[in-house]
RODO-2510 file (C-alpha; in nm, 4 decimals, decimal comma):
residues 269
     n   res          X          Y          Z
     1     x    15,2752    17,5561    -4,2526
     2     x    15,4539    17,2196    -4,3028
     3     x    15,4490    16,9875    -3,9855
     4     x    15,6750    17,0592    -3,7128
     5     x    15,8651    16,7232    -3,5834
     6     x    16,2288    16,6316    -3,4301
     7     x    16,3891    16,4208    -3,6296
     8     x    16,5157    16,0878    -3,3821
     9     x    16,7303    15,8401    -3,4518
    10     x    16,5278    15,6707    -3,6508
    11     x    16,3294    15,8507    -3,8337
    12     x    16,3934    15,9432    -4,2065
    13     x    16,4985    16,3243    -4,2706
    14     x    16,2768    16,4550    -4,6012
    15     x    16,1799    16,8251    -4,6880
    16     x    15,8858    16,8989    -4,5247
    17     x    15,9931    16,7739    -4,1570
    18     x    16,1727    16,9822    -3,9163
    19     x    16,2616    17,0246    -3,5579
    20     x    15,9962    17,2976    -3,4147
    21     x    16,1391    17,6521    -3,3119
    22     x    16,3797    17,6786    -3,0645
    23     x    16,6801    17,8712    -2,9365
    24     x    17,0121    17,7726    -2,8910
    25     x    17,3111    17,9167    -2,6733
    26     x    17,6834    17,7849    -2,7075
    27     x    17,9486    17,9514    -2,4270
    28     x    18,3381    17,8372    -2,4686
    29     x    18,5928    17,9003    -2,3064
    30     x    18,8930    17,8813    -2,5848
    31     x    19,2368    17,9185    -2,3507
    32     x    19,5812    17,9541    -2,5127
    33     x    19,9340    17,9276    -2,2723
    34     x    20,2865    17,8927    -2,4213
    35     x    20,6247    17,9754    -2,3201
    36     x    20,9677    18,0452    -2,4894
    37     x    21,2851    17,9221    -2,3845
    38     x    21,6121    18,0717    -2,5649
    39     x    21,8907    17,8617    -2,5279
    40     x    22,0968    18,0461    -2,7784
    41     x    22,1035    18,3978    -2,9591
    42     x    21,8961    18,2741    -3,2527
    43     x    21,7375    17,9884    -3,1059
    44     x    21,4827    17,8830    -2,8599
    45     x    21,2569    17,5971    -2,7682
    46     x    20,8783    17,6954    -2,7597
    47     x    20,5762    17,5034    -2,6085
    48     x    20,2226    17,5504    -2,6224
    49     x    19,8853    17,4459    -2,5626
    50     x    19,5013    17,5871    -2,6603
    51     x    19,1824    17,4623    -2,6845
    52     x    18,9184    17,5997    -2,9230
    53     x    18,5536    17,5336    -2,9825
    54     x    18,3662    17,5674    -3,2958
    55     x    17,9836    17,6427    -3,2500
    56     x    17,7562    17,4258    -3,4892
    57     x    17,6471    17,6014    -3,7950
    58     x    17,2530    17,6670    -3,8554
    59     x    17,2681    17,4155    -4,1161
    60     x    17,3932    17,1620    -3,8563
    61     x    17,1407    17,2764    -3,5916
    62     x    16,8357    17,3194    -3,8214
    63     x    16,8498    17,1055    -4,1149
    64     x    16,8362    16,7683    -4,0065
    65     x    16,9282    16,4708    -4,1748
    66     x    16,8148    16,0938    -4,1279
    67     x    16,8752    15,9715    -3,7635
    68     x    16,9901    16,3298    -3,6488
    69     x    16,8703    16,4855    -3,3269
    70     x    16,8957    16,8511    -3,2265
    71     x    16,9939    16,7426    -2,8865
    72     x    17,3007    16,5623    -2,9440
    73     x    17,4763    16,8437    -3,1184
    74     x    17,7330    17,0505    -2,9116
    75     x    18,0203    17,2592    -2,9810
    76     x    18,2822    17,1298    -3,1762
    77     x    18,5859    17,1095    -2,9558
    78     x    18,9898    17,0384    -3,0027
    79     x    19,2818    17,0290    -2,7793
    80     x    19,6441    17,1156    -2,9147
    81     x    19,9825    17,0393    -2,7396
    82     x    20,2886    17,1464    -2,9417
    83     x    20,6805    17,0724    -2,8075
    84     x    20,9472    17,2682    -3,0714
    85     x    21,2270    17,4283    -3,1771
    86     x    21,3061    17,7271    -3,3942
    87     x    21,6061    17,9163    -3,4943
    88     x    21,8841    17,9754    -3,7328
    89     x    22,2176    17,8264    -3,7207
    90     x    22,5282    17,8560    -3,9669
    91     x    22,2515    18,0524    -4,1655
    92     x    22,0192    17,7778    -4,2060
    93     x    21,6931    17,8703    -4,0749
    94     x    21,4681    17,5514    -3,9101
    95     x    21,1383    17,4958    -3,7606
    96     x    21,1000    17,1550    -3,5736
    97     x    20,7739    17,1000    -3,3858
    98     x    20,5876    16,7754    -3,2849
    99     x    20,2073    16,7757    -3,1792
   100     x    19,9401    16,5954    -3,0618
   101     x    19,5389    16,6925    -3,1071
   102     x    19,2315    16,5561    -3,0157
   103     x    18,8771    16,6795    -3,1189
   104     x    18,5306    16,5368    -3,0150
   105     x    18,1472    16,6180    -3,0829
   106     x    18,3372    16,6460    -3,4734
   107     x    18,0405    16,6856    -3,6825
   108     x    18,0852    16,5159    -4,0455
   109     x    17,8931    16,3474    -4,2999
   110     x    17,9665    15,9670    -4,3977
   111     x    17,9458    15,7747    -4,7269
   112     x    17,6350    15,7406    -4,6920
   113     x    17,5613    16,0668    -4,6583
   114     x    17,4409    16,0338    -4,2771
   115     x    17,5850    16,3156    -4,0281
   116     x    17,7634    16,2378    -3,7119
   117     x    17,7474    16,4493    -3,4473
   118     x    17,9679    16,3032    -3,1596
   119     x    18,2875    16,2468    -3,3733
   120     x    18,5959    16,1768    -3,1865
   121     x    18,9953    16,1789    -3,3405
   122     x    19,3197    16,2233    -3,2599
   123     x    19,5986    16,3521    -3,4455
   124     x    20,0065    16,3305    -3,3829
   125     x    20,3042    16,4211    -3,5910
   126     x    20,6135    16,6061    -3,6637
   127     x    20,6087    16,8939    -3,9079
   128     x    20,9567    17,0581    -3,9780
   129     x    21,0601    17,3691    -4,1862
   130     x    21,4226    17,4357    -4,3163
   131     x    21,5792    17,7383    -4,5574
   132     x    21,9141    17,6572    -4,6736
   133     x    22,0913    17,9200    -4,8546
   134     x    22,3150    17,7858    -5,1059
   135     x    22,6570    17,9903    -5,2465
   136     x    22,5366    18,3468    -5,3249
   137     x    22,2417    18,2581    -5,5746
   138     x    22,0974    17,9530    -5,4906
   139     x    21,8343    17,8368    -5,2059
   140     x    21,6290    17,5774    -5,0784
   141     x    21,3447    17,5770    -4,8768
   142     x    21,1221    17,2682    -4,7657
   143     x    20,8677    17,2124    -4,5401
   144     x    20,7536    16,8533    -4,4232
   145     x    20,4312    16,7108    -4,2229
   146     x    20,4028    16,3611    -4,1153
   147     x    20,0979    16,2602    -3,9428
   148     x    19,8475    16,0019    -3,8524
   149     x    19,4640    16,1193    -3,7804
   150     x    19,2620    15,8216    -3,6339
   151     x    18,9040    15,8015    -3,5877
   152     x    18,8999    15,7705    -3,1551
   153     x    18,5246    15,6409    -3,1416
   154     x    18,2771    15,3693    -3,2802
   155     x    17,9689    15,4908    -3,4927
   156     x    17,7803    15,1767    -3,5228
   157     x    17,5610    15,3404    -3,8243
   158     x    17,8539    15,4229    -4,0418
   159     x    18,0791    15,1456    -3,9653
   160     x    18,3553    15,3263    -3,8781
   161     x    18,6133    15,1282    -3,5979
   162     x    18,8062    15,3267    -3,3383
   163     x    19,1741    15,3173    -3,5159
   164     x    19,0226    15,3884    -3,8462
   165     x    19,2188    15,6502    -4,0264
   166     x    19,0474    15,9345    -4,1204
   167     x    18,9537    16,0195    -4,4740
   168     x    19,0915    16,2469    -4,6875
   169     x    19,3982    16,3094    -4,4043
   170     x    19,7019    16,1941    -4,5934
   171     x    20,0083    16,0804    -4,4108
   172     x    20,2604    16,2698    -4,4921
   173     x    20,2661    16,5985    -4,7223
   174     x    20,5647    16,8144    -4,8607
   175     x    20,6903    17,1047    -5,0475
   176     x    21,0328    17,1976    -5,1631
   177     x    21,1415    17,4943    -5,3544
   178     x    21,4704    17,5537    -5,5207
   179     x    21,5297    17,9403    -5,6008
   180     x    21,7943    18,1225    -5,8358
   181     x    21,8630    18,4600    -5,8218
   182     x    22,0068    18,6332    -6,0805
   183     x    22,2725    18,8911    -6,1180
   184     x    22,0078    19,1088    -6,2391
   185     x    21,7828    19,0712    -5,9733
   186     x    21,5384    18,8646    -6,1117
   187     x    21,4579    18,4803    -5,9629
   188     x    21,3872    18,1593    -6,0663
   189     x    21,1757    17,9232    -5,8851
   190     x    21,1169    17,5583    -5,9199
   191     x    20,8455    17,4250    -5,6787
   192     x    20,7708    17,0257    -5,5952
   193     x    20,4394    16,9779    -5,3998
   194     x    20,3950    16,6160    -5,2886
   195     x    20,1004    16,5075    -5,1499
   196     x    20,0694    16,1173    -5,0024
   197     x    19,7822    15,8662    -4,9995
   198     x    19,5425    15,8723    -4,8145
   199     x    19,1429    15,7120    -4,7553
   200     x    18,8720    15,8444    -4,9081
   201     x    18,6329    15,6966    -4,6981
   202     x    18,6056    15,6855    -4,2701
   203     x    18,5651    15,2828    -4,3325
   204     x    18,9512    15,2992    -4,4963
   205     x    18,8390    15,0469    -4,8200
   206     x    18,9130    15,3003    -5,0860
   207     x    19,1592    15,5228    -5,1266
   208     x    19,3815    15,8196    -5,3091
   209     x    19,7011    15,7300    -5,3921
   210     x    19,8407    16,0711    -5,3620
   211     x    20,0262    16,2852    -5,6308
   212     x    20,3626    16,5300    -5,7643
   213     x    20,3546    16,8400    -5,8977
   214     x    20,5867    17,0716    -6,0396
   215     x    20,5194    17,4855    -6,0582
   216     x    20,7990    17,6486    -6,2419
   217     x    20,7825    18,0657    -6,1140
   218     x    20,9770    18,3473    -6,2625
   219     x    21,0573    18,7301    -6,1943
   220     x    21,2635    18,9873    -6,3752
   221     x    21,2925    19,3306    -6,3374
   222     x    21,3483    19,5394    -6,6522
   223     x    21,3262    19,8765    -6,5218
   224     x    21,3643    20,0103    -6,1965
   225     x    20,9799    20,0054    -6,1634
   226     x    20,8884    19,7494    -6,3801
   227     x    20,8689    19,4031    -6,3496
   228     x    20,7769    19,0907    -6,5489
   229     x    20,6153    18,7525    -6,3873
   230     x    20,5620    18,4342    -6,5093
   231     x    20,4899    18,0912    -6,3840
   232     x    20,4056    17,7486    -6,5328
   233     x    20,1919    17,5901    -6,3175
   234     x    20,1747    17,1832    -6,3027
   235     x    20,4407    17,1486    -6,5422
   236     x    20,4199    16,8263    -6,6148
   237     x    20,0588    16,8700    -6,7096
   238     x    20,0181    16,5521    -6,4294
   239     x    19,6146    16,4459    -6,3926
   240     x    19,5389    16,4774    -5,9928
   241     x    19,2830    16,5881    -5,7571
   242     x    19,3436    16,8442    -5,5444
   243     x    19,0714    16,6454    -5,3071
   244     x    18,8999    16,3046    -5,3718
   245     x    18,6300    16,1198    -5,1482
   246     x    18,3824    15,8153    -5,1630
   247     x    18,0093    15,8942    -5,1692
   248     x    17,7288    15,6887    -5,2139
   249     x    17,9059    15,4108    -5,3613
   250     x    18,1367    15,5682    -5,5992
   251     x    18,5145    15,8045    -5,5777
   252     x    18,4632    16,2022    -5,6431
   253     x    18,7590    16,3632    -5,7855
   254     x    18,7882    16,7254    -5,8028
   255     x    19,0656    16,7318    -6,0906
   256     x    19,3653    16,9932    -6,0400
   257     x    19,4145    17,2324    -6,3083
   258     x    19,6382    17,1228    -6,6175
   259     x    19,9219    17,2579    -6,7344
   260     x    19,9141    17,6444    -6,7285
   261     x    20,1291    17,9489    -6,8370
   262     x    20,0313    18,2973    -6,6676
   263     x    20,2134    18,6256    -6,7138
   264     x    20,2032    18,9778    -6,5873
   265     x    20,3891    19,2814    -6,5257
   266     x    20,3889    19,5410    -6,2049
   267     x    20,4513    19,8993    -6,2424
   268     x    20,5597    20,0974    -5,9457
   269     x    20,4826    20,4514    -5,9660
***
């Protein structure tokens, strides 16, 4: 059998080490209150606050990488407050709520592929949904997040500064679809997803500069149980990663799709 040993802080992680056997127990506690207050027919103001725990994987627990130790590892853990408003009004239909987060003992793995196991950040921002119905055909729904996600804590090893933004946690993100219906009862749908810059790495030197898309989605019925789809994804045929980082000294990109035409049909019977 290959050599039991717990891997410190520094010691180098390599195949044939590992902690010796043990058992490990996680108990949370994961409370949830809110409350509703309607100030009008079709609106209220909502509040609420939870905390959840996430329990380290076995891979976190048993596979140890360079200065890791078994007994620094607890449960993930995050803390949500949320303040909002919801309704519809002149038959526009809204979501407004702001929130603040905070998570410690985050367990992530940093450029140079080292894991940290007492992670702390916080998180605050506004997110806001609206549908706006436009004459009889037309539509327009959008939804919005702004945000900033900071790094709370100092890990000396991977040089990442309390204030540090965290990586690959963009700023602000959005969607916005404009719809058609038709006198037939078919729909047209043109969809913009933007998506902002952000860092690709927790010591904020490199970074993604964010991307537009454009989907193009259509319906049309052409028999009272038939229907025909189609949709032209990325129609622009724009080059973007639908996620990017910074490992080991150089950017990974994993590309979004080019352009693309689908099709289909759905048969009621």
């Amino acid at each position: 059998n290959p050599p039991a040993a717990a891997t410190g802080e520094n010691e180098i992680a390599c195949l044939y080490r590992r902690p010796a056997d043990r058992k490990d127990d996680f108990h949370n506690i994961s409370p949830k209150f809110g409350a509703v207050y309607r100030f009008a027919k079709r609106n209220s103001l909502f509040a609420n606050w939870r905390r959840g725990h996430r329990a380290p994987q076995t891979t976190d627990l048993y596979r140890l990488q360079n200065r890791q130790r078994t007994d620094t590892i607890k449960s993930e853990r995050i803390d949500s407050k949320e303040l909002g408003a919801r309704g519809t009004s002149y038959g526009i239909q809204y979501e407004l709520v702001f929130f603040l987060m905070s998570k410690q003992n985050f367990f992530f793995r940093d450029t140079d592929g080292l894991n940290v196991t007492n992670g702390k950040t916080d998180h605050r921002g506004v997110e806001i949904g609206l549908f706006i119905p436009l004459l009889d055909r037309f539509d327009i729904a959008t939804n919005y997040t702004h945000a900033r996600h900071e790094y709370r804590n100092f890990v000396n090893a991977s040089g990442i500064l309390a204030g540090n933004k965290v990586d690959t946690a963009p700023k602000n993100i959005a969607n916005t679809r404009f719809g058609w219906n038709f006198n037939s009862g078919g729909r047209a749908e043109m969809e913009w997803q933007h998506m902002g810059t952000y860092y690709v790495d927790p010591n904020n030197v490199n970074d993604y500069k964010g991307h537009d898309v454009l989907h193009l989605r259509v319906t049309m019925p052409i028999h009272k149980k038939v229907t025909l789809y189609g949709r032209i994804d990325n129609l622009s045929d724009e080059a973007y990663a639908t996620r990017a980082d910074f490992a080991f000294g150089s950017y990974r990109f994993f590309g979004g799709e080019e352009r693309s035409f689908h099709g289909g049909m759905t048969i009621s019977f």
